[in-house]
N, C-alpha and C positions, 0 to 999 in steps of 0.2 A: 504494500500500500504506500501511495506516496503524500506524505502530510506538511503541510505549509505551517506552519506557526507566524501570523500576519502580526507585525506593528507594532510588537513586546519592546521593551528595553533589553536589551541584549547585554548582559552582563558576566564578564569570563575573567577569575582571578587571575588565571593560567597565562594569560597574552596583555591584562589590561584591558580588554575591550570593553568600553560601558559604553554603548549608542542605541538609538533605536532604530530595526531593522528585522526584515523578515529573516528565520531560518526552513529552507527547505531540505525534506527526511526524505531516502528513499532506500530499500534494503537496510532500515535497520540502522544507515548510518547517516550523517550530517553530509549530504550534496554540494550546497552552497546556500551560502549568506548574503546579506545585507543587494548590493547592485545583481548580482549573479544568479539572482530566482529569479529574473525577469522572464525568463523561456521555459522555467519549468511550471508545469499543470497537476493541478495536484487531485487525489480524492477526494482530500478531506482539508479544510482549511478551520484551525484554531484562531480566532480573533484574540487576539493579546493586547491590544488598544487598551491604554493602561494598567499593564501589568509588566512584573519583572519577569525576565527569562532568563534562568541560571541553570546550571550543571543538575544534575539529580541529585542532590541531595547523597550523602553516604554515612550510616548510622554504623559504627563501630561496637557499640553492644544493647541489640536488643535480642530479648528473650523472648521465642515463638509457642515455648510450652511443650514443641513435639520434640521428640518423642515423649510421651508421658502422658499428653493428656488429648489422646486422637478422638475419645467419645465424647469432646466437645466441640469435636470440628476447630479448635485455637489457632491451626496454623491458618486455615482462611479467613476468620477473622483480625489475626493481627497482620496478616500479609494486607489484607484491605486498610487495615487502619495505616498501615506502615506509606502506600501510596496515596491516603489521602493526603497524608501530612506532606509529600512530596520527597519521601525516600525513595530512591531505585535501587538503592545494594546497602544490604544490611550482614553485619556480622553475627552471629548463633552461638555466646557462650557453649561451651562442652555440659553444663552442669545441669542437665535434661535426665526424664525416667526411662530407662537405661544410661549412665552416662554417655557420651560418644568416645566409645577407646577401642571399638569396633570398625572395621571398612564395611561392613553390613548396614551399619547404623547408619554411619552417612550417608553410604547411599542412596537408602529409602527418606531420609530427610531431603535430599537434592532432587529424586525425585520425584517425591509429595510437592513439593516446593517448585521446580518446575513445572507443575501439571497445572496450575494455579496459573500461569502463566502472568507474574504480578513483578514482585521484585525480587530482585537478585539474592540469593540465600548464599554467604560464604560462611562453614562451619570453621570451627576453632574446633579442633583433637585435643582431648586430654591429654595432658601431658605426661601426667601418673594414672595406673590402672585404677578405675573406677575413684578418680580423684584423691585417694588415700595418701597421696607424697612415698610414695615407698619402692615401686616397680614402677619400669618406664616401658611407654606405649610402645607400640611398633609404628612409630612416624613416619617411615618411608611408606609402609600400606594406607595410612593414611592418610598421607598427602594425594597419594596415588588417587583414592576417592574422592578428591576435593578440599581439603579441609588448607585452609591459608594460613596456618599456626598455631601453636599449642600453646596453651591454657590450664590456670585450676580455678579456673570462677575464683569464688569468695573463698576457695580453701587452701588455706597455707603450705608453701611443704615446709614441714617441720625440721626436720634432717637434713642441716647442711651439704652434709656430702653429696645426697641425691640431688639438690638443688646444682651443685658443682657437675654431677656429672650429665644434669637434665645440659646445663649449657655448652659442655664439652662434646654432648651428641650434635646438639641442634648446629654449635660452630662449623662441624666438620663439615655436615652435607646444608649448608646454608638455611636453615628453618629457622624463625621468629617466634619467641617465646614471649607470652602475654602474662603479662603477672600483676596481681593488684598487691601491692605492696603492703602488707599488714601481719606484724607479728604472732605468731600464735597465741601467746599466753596472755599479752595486753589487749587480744582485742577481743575478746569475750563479753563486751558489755553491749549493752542497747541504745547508749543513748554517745553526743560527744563528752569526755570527761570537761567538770567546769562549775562553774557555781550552780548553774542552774541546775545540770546533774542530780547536784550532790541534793539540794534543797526539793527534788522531788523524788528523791530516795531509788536514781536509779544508779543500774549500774554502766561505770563509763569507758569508753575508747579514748587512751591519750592520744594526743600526738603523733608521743611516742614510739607507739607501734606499727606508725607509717613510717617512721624516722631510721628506726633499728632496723627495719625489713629494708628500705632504701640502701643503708650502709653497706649490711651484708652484700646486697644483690653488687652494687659497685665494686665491691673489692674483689667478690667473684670475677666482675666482667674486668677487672685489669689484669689477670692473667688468661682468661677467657672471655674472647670478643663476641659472646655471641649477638644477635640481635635482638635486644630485650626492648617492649613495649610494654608502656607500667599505666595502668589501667584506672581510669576515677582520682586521680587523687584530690586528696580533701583537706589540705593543711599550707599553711604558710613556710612552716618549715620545710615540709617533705620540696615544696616545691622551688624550694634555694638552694638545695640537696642537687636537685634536679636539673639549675641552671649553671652548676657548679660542672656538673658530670658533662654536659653536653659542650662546653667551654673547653673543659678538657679532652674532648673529643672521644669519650665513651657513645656505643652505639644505641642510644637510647631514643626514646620517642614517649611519650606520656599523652593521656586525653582526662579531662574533665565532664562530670555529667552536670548536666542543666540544674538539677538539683542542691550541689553543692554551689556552680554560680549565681545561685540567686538566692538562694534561702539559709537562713542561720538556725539555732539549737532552739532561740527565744521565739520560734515559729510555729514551735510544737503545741504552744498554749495549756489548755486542759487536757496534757495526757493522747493528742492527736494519733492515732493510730496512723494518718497518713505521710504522718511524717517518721513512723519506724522505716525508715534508709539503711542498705550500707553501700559504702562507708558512709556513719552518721552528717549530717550540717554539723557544721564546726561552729564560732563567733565569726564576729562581725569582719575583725584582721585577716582572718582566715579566707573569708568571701570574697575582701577588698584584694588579698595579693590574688588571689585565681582569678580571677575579673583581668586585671591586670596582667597575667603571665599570660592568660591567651589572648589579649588585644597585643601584646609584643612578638609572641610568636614563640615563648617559651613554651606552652602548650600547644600540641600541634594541633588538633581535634576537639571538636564537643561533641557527647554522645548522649542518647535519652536515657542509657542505662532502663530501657524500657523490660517491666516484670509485672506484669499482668500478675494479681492476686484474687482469689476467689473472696465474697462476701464474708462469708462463712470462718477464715483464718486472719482476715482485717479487720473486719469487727469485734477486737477482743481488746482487754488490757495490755497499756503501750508494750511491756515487756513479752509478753504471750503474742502479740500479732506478726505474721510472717513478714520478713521487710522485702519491699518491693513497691512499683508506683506503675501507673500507666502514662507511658509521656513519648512515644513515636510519633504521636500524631499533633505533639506540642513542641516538637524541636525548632521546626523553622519559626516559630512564631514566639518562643523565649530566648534563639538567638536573634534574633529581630529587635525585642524588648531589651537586651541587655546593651543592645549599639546604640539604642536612643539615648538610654540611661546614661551612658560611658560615654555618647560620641566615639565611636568606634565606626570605622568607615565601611561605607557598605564591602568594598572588595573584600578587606580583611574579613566580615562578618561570613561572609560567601565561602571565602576560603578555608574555615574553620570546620566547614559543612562539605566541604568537596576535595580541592585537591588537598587539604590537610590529612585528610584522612585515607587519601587515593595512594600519598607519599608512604604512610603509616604501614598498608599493604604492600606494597612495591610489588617486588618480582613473583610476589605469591598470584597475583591478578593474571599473570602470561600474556595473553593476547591482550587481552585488555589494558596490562599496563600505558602502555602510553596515551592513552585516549582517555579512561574513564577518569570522570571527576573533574571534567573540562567539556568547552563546546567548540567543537572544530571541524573544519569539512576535512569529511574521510574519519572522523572519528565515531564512535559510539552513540546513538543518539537517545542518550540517558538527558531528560528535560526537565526541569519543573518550571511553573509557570504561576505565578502565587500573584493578589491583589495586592498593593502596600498600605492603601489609605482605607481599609475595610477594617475591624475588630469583631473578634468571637468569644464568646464565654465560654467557659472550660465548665462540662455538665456531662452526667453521665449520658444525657439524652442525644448529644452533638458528640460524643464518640465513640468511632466504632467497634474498637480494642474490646474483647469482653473483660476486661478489667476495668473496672468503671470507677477505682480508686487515685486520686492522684492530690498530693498537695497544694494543687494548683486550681485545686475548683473552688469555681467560684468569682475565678482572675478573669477580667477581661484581656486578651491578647493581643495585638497586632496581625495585621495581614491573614490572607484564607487565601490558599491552592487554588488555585480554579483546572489548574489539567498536570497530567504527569504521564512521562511519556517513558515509556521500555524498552532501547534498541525498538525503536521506530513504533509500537506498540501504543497504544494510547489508552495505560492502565485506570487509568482515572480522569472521569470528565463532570465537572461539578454540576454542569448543567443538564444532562443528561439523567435519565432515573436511571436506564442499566448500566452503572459504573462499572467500570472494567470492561464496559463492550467497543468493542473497533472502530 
Protein backbone atom coordinates (compact mmCIF):
# COMPACT_ATOMS: atom_id res chain seq x y z
CA UNK A 1 0.00 0.00 0.00
CA UNK A 2 1.31 3.28 -0.68
CA UNK A 3 0.44 6.07 2.18
CA UNK A 4 1.02 9.88 1.92
CA UNK A 5 1.34 11.55 5.36
CA UNK A 6 0.14 15.30 3.92
CA UNK A 7 1.23 18.62 5.74
CA UNK A 8 2.78 17.29 9.34
CA UNK A 9 5.75 19.15 10.76
CA UNK A 10 8.23 16.92 9.93
CA UNK A 11 10.60 16.46 12.61
CA UNK A 12 13.96 14.07 12.68
CA UNK A 13 16.47 14.22 15.79
CA UNK A 14 18.73 12.18 13.60
CA UNK A 15 19.47 14.90 10.51
CA UNK A 16 17.90 18.15 12.32
CA UNK A 17 15.20 18.36 10.13
CA UNK A 18 12.02 20.28 11.74
CA UNK A 19 9.82 21.79 8.53
CA UNK A 20 6.67 21.09 7.24
CA UNK A 21 6.38 18.77 4.44
CA UNK A 22 4.64 15.78 3.06
CA UNK A 23 6.25 12.15 3.71
CA UNK A 24 5.44 9.49 1.00
CA UNK A 25 5.44 5.38 2.21
CA UNK A 26 5.75 2.78 -0.07
CA UNK A 27 6.94 -1.07 0.71
CA UNK A 28 7.14 -0.41 4.14
CA UNK A 29 9.60 2.04 3.66
CA UNK A 30 10.07 6.11 3.58
CA UNK A 31 10.16 6.85 -0.77
CA UNK A 32 10.45 10.57 -0.44
CA UNK A 33 9.95 13.60 1.34
CA UNK A 34 9.15 17.17 1.44
CA UNK A 35 9.50 18.44 -2.82
CA UNK A 36 9.92 14.61 -4.13
CA UNK A 37 6.16 13.28 -3.55
CA UNK A 38 5.19 15.54 -6.11
CA UNK A 39 4.77 12.22 -8.65
CA UNK A 40 3.82 9.87 -6.27
CA UNK A 41 -0.02 8.63 -5.98
CA UNK A 42 -0.94 7.31 -3.07
CA UNK A 43 -3.87 4.96 -1.56
CA UNK A 44 -4.35 6.38 1.29
CA UNK A 45 -3.57 9.82 2.40
CA UNK A 46 -3.02 10.86 6.29
CA UNK A 47 -3.95 14.79 6.72
CA UNK A 48 -1.24 15.86 9.28
CA UNK A 49 -2.25 19.61 8.96
CA UNK A 50 -1.25 20.59 12.27
CA UNK A 51 0.23 17.94 13.75
CA UNK A 52 3.92 16.71 14.54
CA UNK A 53 5.48 13.96 12.41
CA UNK A 54 8.36 12.15 14.25
CA UNK A 55 10.03 8.66 14.21
CA UNK A 56 7.86 5.88 16.01
CA UNK A 57 8.40 6.35 19.13
CA UNK A 58 10.78 3.27 20.87
CA UNK A 59 9.75 2.01 24.48
CA UNK A 60 12.61 0.30 26.07
CA UNK A 61 10.65 -1.43 28.98
CA UNK A 62 7.21 -2.40 28.71
CA UNK A 63 5.64 -5.33 30.13
CA UNK A 64 3.05 -7.39 27.69
CA UNK A 65 2.09 -9.84 30.51
CA UNK A 66 2.76 -12.88 27.99
CA UNK A 67 3.64 -15.25 28.50
CA UNK A 68 1.62 -15.71 31.63
CA UNK A 69 -1.34 -14.37 31.21
CA UNK A 70 -2.74 -15.45 27.55
CA UNK A 71 -6.47 -16.19 29.11
CA UNK A 72 -6.64 -12.44 29.01
CA UNK A 73 -5.82 -11.84 25.78
CA UNK A 74 -2.81 -8.92 27.53
CA UNK A 75 -0.79 -9.16 24.65
CA UNK A 76 -3.43 -7.52 22.30
CA UNK A 77 -4.49 -5.30 24.55
CA UNK A 78 -1.26 -3.68 25.41
CA UNK A 79 0.01 -4.04 21.96
CA UNK A 80 -3.16 -1.64 21.16
CA UNK A 81 -2.44 0.50 23.88
CA UNK A 82 1.29 0.50 23.10
CA UNK A 83 0.38 2.00 19.36
CA UNK A 84 -2.17 4.38 20.56
CA UNK A 85 0.22 6.19 22.42
CA UNK A 86 2.52 6.02 19.28
CA UNK A 87 5.10 3.39 20.20
CA UNK A 88 6.24 1.14 17.01
CA UNK A 89 9.02 -1.10 18.84
CA UNK A 90 8.90 -1.89 22.36
CA UNK A 91 11.30 -3.88 24.59
CA UNK A 92 9.75 -7.22 26.69
CA UNK A 93 11.51 -7.44 30.17
CA UNK A 94 12.44 -11.44 30.44
CA UNK A 95 10.47 -11.52 33.92
CA UNK A 96 7.06 -13.10 32.24
CA UNK A 97 5.13 -16.63 33.51
CA UNK A 98 7.44 -18.89 32.20
CA UNK A 99 10.47 -16.76 32.55
CA UNK A 100 12.20 -16.31 28.83
CA UNK A 101 15.43 -18.51 29.28
CA UNK A 102 13.97 -20.65 26.67
CA UNK A 103 14.25 -20.28 22.45
CA UNK A 104 10.62 -21.84 22.61
CA UNK A 105 9.48 -19.01 24.65
CA UNK A 106 10.59 -16.59 22.55
CA UNK A 107 9.54 -17.69 19.98
CA UNK A 108 5.88 -18.20 20.44
CA UNK A 109 6.10 -14.41 22.02
CA UNK A 110 7.55 -13.12 18.53
CA UNK A 111 5.16 -14.98 17.11
CA UNK A 112 1.99 -14.05 19.02
CA UNK A 113 3.30 -10.70 18.72
CA UNK A 114 3.69 -10.75 15.16
CA UNK A 115 0.38 -12.09 14.35
CA UNK A 116 -1.01 -8.93 15.98
CA UNK A 117 0.58 -7.28 13.37
CA UNK A 118 0.90 -3.87 15.69
CA UNK A 119 4.21 -3.02 17.11
CA UNK A 120 7.57 -4.23 17.19
CA UNK A 121 8.08 -6.97 20.16
CA UNK A 122 12.05 -7.17 20.89
CA UNK A 123 12.43 -9.67 23.85
CA UNK A 124 15.35 -9.25 26.57
CA UNK A 125 16.62 -13.35 27.45
CA UNK A 126 17.23 -13.93 30.89
CA UNK A 127 20.34 -13.70 31.75
CA UNK A 128 20.21 -16.27 34.72
CA UNK A 129 18.00 -19.53 34.41
CA UNK A 130 14.77 -18.68 35.57
CA UNK A 131 16.06 -15.25 36.80
CA UNK A 132 17.75 -16.92 40.17
CA UNK A 133 21.48 -15.06 39.44
CA UNK A 134 23.15 -18.42 39.67
CA UNK A 135 23.36 -20.41 36.03
CA UNK A 136 23.67 -18.74 33.00
CA UNK A 137 21.34 -18.87 29.93
CA UNK A 138 22.31 -20.37 26.62
CA UNK A 139 22.50 -16.70 24.99
CA UNK A 140 23.69 -17.77 21.68
CA UNK A 141 20.10 -19.94 21.36
CA UNK A 142 18.69 -17.04 22.26
CA UNK A 143 19.62 -14.59 20.53
CA UNK A 144 19.22 -16.94 17.77
CA UNK A 145 15.27 -16.51 18.57
CA UNK A 146 15.31 -12.89 18.74
CA UNK A 147 15.93 -11.69 21.92
CA UNK A 148 18.23 -8.14 21.61
CA UNK A 149 19.91 -8.62 25.29
CA UNK A 150 19.83 -10.04 28.43
CA UNK A 151 18.37 -9.14 31.59
CA UNK A 152 17.17 -9.97 35.32
CA UNK A 153 14.07 -7.40 35.60
CA UNK A 154 13.94 -6.24 39.01
CA UNK A 155 16.19 -9.39 40.26
CA UNK A 156 19.50 -8.81 41.47
CA UNK A 157 22.32 -11.39 40.91
CA UNK A 158 23.57 -11.64 44.18
CA UNK A 159 26.91 -13.50 43.45
CA UNK A 160 29.58 -11.47 42.22
CA UNK A 161 31.36 -13.88 40.45
CA UNK A 162 28.28 -14.93 38.25
CA UNK A 163 27.75 -11.24 37.79
CA UNK A 164 31.78 -11.29 36.41
CA UNK A 165 31.28 -14.13 34.55
CA UNK A 166 27.58 -13.07 33.02
CA UNK A 167 29.86 -10.04 31.42
CA UNK A 168 32.88 -12.02 30.45
CA UNK A 169 30.37 -14.33 28.40
CA UNK A 170 28.30 -11.44 26.86
CA UNK A 171 32.10 -9.54 26.05
CA UNK A 172 33.27 -12.21 24.12
CA UNK A 173 30.47 -13.00 21.51
CA UNK A 174 29.39 -9.08 21.63
CA UNK A 175 25.79 -9.21 23.65
CA UNK A 176 24.39 -6.28 25.94
CA UNK A 177 23.58 -6.92 29.35
CA UNK A 178 20.55 -4.92 30.96
CA UNK A 179 20.73 -4.54 34.58
CA UNK A 180 18.78 -2.28 36.98
CA UNK A 181 21.16 -1.59 39.26
CA UNK A 182 19.89 -2.28 42.89
CA UNK A 183 21.60 -4.18 45.77
CA UNK A 184 20.07 -7.04 47.19
CA UNK A 185 19.98 -6.65 50.71
CA UNK A 186 19.20 -2.79 50.73
CA UNK A 187 16.56 -2.91 48.43
CA UNK A 188 13.81 -4.89 50.10
CA UNK A 189 11.79 -2.14 51.01
CA UNK A 190 8.47 -0.48 49.57
CA UNK A 191 8.67 2.79 49.62
CA UNK A 192 12.03 5.41 48.88
CA UNK A 193 14.13 5.54 52.32
CA UNK A 194 13.59 9.24 53.87
CA UNK A 195 11.60 11.13 56.26
CA UNK A 196 8.46 10.40 54.89
CA UNK A 197 9.30 6.65 54.81
CA UNK A 198 10.04 6.47 58.09
CA UNK A 199 6.81 8.76 59.51
CA UNK A 200 4.58 6.25 57.70
CA UNK A 201 6.00 3.32 59.14
CA UNK A 202 7.33 1.98 55.87
CA UNK A 203 9.85 0.06 54.98
CA UNK A 204 12.65 1.90 52.77
CA UNK A 205 15.06 1.61 49.53
CA UNK A 206 18.31 3.85 50.15
CA UNK A 207 20.12 5.33 47.72
CA UNK A 208 22.35 3.39 48.47
CA UNK A 209 21.40 0.31 46.98
CA UNK A 210 21.57 1.82 43.54
CA UNK A 211 24.92 3.24 44.59
CA UNK A 212 26.61 0.00 45.62
CA UNK A 213 25.08 -2.18 42.64
CA UNK A 214 26.57 0.83 40.27
CA UNK A 215 30.02 0.44 41.83
CA UNK A 216 30.21 -3.09 41.69
CA UNK A 217 28.82 -3.29 38.08
CA UNK A 218 31.99 -0.44 37.14
CA UNK A 219 34.71 -2.19 38.49
CA UNK A 220 33.40 -5.33 36.84
CA UNK A 221 33.29 -3.53 33.51
CA UNK A 222 37.03 -2.10 33.96
CA UNK A 223 38.50 -5.28 33.47
CA UNK A 224 35.45 -6.58 31.44
CA UNK A 225 34.02 -4.23 28.72
CA UNK A 226 31.01 -5.68 28.24
CA UNK A 227 28.08 -3.68 27.19
CA UNK A 228 26.07 -2.94 30.06
CA UNK A 229 22.79 -0.88 29.98
CA UNK A 230 21.46 0.20 33.58
CA UNK A 231 17.88 0.31 33.46
CA UNK A 232 15.25 3.12 35.47
CA UNK A 233 17.49 4.73 37.42
CA UNK A 234 16.00 6.78 40.32
CA UNK A 235 18.76 8.70 42.20
CA UNK A 236 20.87 11.74 42.02
CA UNK A 237 23.75 9.88 43.13
CA UNK A 238 23.54 6.65 41.08
CA UNK A 239 23.34 9.09 38.31
CA UNK A 240 26.81 11.03 38.85
CA UNK A 241 28.10 7.57 39.31
CA UNK A 242 26.86 7.28 35.97
CA UNK A 243 28.26 10.59 34.26
CA UNK A 244 31.45 9.65 35.94
CA UNK A 245 31.68 6.06 34.16
CA UNK A 246 30.78 7.40 30.64
CA UNK A 247 33.57 10.31 30.88
CA UNK A 248 35.72 7.72 31.48
CA UNK A 249 34.62 5.83 28.60
CA UNK A 250 33.01 2.63 30.21
CA UNK A 251 30.41 1.10 27.88
CA UNK A 252 27.53 2.01 29.40
CA UNK A 253 24.09 3.57 28.60
CA UNK A 254 21.34 4.12 31.32
CA UNK A 255 17.39 5.04 30.75
CA UNK A 256 14.97 6.75 33.04
CA UNK A 257 11.04 5.87 33.49
CA UNK A 258 8.56 8.78 33.20
CA UNK A 259 7.70 7.87 36.75
CA UNK A 260 10.66 8.66 38.51
CA UNK A 261 10.94 12.04 36.19
CA UNK A 262 8.00 13.42 37.33
CA UNK A 263 6.93 12.25 40.48
CA UNK A 264 8.45 12.36 44.09
CA UNK A 265 7.97 9.96 47.56
CA UNK A 266 5.48 13.11 48.95
CA UNK A 267 3.13 11.90 45.81
CA UNK A 268 2.15 8.97 47.55
CA UNK A 269 -0.34 10.96 49.80
CA UNK A 270 -2.63 8.50 51.88
CA UNK A 271 -0.97 5.36 51.40
CA UNK A 272 -1.57 5.56 47.36
CA UNK A 273 -1.31 2.09 46.00
CA UNK A 274 -0.47 3.75 42.74
CA UNK A 275 2.38 4.98 43.50
CA UNK A 276 3.82 1.26 44.86
CA UNK A 277 6.89 1.77 41.85
CA UNK A 278 10.08 0.04 41.46
CA UNK A 279 12.57 1.56 41.77
CA UNK A 280 10.43 3.64 44.32
CA UNK A 281 10.04 8.11 43.51
CA UNK A 282 12.84 9.34 45.33
CA UNK A 283 12.71 13.41 46.69
CA UNK A 284 12.45 16.37 45.07
CA UNK A 285 16.88 16.54 44.31
CA UNK A 286 16.51 13.30 43.14
CA UNK A 287 13.64 14.23 40.24
CA UNK A 288 15.47 17.61 39.62
CA UNK A 289 19.07 15.91 38.79
CA UNK A 290 17.05 13.18 36.36
CA UNK A 291 15.09 15.83 34.67
CA UNK A 292 18.38 17.20 34.05
CA UNK A 293 20.66 14.30 33.05
CA UNK A 294 18.31 13.41 30.27
CA UNK A 295 17.70 17.04 28.84
CA UNK A 296 21.86 16.99 28.60
CA UNK A 297 22.05 13.72 27.37
CA UNK A 298 23.45 11.91 30.35
CA UNK A 299 20.58 9.71 30.14
CA UNK A 300 20.15 8.25 26.82
CA UNK A 301 16.27 7.16 26.86
CA UNK A 302 12.93 7.57 28.61
CA UNK A 303 10.91 4.47 29.18
CA UNK A 304 7.14 3.87 30.47
CA UNK A 305 8.43 1.05 32.46
CA UNK A 306 4.90 0.01 31.42
CA UNK A 307 3.31 -3.11 34.01
CA UNK A 308 -0.14 -3.53 33.75
CA UNK A 309 -1.47 -4.72 37.28
CA UNK A 310 -4.78 -6.53 37.82
CA UNK A 311 -7.45 -4.63 40.21
CA UNK A 312 -7.53 -7.26 42.55
CA UNK A 313 -3.26 -7.05 43.74
CA UNK A 314 -3.50 -2.98 43.52
CA UNK A 315 -6.14 -2.43 45.57
CA UNK A 316 -4.45 -3.55 48.62
CA UNK A 317 -2.25 -1.86 51.52
CA UNK A 318 0.63 0.31 50.01
CA UNK A 319 3.10 -2.58 51.30
CA UNK A 320 0.80 -5.60 50.04
CA UNK A 321 0.18 -4.19 46.51
CA UNK A 322 2.17 -5.59 43.57
CA UNK A 323 4.24 -2.50 42.15
CA UNK A 324 3.70 -1.69 38.70
CA UNK A 325 1.72 1.22 36.63
CA UNK A 326 0.02 1.46 33.23
CA UNK A 327 1.91 4.31 31.22
CA UNK A 328 2.78 3.11 27.38
CA UNK A 329 0.14 4.89 26.27
CA UNK A 330 1.28 8.11 28.40
CA UNK A 331 4.83 8.31 27.35
CA UNK A 332 4.71 10.63 24.60
CA UNK A 333 2.49 12.89 26.37
CA UNK A 334 4.63 13.07 29.82
CA UNK A 335 7.79 13.49 27.64
CA UNK A 336 5.84 16.33 26.18
CA UNK A 337 4.83 17.71 29.78
CA UNK A 338 8.32 17.46 31.10
CA UNK A 339 9.95 19.82 27.96
CA UNK A 340 7.25 22.44 28.64
CA UNK A 341 8.10 22.25 32.22
CA UNK A 342 12.19 22.21 31.65
CA UNK A 343 12.10 24.02 28.21
CA UNK A 344 13.68 21.37 26.87
CA UNK A 345 13.66 21.44 23.14
CA UNK A 346 11.45 19.75 21.17
CA UNK A 347 14.40 17.65 19.05
CA UNK A 348 16.09 16.71 22.23
CA UNK A 349 12.59 15.69 23.77
CA UNK A 350 12.09 13.49 20.30
CA UNK A 351 15.34 12.06 20.67
CA UNK A 352 14.83 10.79 24.02
CA UNK A 353 11.98 8.60 22.52
CA UNK A 354 13.69 7.51 19.37
CA UNK A 355 17.06 7.55 18.39
CA UNK A 356 18.16 7.50 22.14
CA UNK A 357 16.98 4.41 22.47
CA UNK A 358 17.52 3.02 18.68
CA UNK A 359 21.42 3.81 19.95
CA UNK A 360 20.61 1.85 23.22
CA UNK A 361 19.84 -1.26 20.90
CA UNK A 362 22.49 -0.96 18.27
CA UNK A 363 23.78 -3.94 16.51
CA UNK A 364 21.06 -6.15 18.31
CA UNK A 365 18.26 -4.27 15.69
CA UNK A 366 20.45 -5.90 12.26
CA UNK A 367 18.77 -4.68 9.52
CA UNK A 368 17.15 -2.36 11.07
CA UNK A 369 19.81 -0.74 12.64
CA UNK A 370 20.57 2.17 10.80
CA UNK A 371 17.02 3.38 9.91
CA UNK A 372 14.82 2.64 12.93
CA UNK A 373 14.28 5.51 15.27
CA UNK A 374 14.66 8.18 12.41
CA UNK A 375 12.74 9.28 9.22
CA UNK A 376 14.50 9.00 6.18
CA UNK A 377 13.93 7.86 2.42
CA UNK A 378 14.94 4.36 2.13
CA UNK A 379 14.56 3.86 5.78
CA UNK A 380 11.96 2.11 7.82
CA UNK A 381 8.64 3.67 7.98
CA UNK A 382 8.09 3.58 11.61
CA UNK A 383 5.65 7.03 12.07
CA UNK A 384 3.99 8.76 14.61
CA UNK A 385 1.93 11.42 14.14
CA UNK A 386 0.44 13.19 17.42
CA UNK A 387 -1.64 16.75 17.93
CA UNK A 388 0.53 19.40 20.07
CA UNK A 389 -2.18 21.91 21.12
CA UNK A 390 -4.85 19.04 22.17
CA UNK A 391 -4.81 17.68 26.15
CA UNK A 392 -6.31 14.31 27.49
CA UNK A 393 -7.03 13.08 31.00
CA UNK A 394 -5.52 10.11 32.03
CA UNK A 395 -8.94 7.68 33.13
CA UNK A 396 -9.36 4.32 33.16
CA UNK A 397 -12.04 4.88 30.52
CA UNK A 398 -9.44 6.78 27.79
CA UNK A 399 -7.11 3.77 28.16
CA UNK A 400 -6.79 0.90 26.50
CA UNK A 401 -3.89 -1.10 28.55
CA UNK A 402 -6.14 -3.59 30.68
CA UNK A 403 -4.36 -2.01 33.46
CA UNK A 404 -6.29 0.76 34.37
CA UNK A 405 -3.92 1.76 37.38
CA UNK A 406 -1.52 4.53 36.94
CA UNK A 407 -0.37 7.48 39.18
CA UNK A 408 -1.18 9.74 36.72
CA UNK A 409 -4.88 9.61 36.67
CA UNK A 410 -6.54 12.15 36.96
CA UNK A 411 -3.56 14.47 35.15
CA UNK A 412 -4.42 16.30 32.37
CA UNK A 413 -1.74 15.79 29.53
CA UNK A 414 -0.50 17.25 26.45
CA UNK A 415 -0.81 16.25 22.87
CA UNK A 416 -3.06 12.97 21.40
CA UNK A 417 -1.78 10.58 18.56
CA UNK A 418 -3.83 10.81 15.83
CA UNK A 419 -2.06 7.92 13.59
CA UNK A 420 0.91 5.54 13.95
CA UNK A 421 2.35 3.89 11.25
CA UNK A 422 4.33 0.19 11.19
CA UNK A 423 6.82 -0.32 8.33
CA UNK A 424 4.20 1.24 6.15
CA UNK A 425 1.31 -0.32 8.17
CA UNK A 426 -1.16 2.03 9.50
CA UNK A 427 -1.48 0.49 13.10
CA UNK A 428 -3.42 3.12 14.44
CA UNK A 429 -5.95 5.71 13.05
CA UNK A 430 -7.68 7.81 15.60
CA UNK A 431 -10.32 8.77 13.45
CA UNK A 432 -11.32 5.73 12.28
CA UNK A 433 -13.51 3.02 14.74
CA UNK A 434 -11.44 -0.01 13.27
CA UNK A 435 -8.13 0.98 14.69
CA UNK A 436 -5.48 -1.16 13.51
CA UNK A 437 -7.33 -1.48 10.08
CA UNK A 438 -5.33 -0.45 6.79
Amino acid sequence: MKLLIKAGQVVNPASGLNTVQDVAIAGGRVVAMGANVADFTPDRVIDASGCMVVPGLIDLCARLREPGFEHESMLESEMSAAVAGGVTSLVCPPDTDPVLDEPGLVDMLKFRAEKLHQARVFPLGALTKGLKGEVLTEMAELTESGCVGFGQADQPIVNTQVLQRTFQYAASFGYSVWLRPQDYWLGKGVAASGPLATRMGLSGVPAAAEVIALHTIFELLRSTPARVHLCRISSAAGLALIKTAKAQGLPVTCDVSVHNLHLIDVDMGYYDSRLRLEPPVRQQGDRAALRAGLADGTIDALVSDHNPVEADAKNLPFAQAEPGATAVELLLSLALKWAQEDEVPLARTIEALTTGPAKVLGASLGSLQSSLGQLAIGGVADVCVYQPDTHWEVSAANLRSQGKHSPFGGYELPAQVRATVVSGYVAFDATRANEGAQ
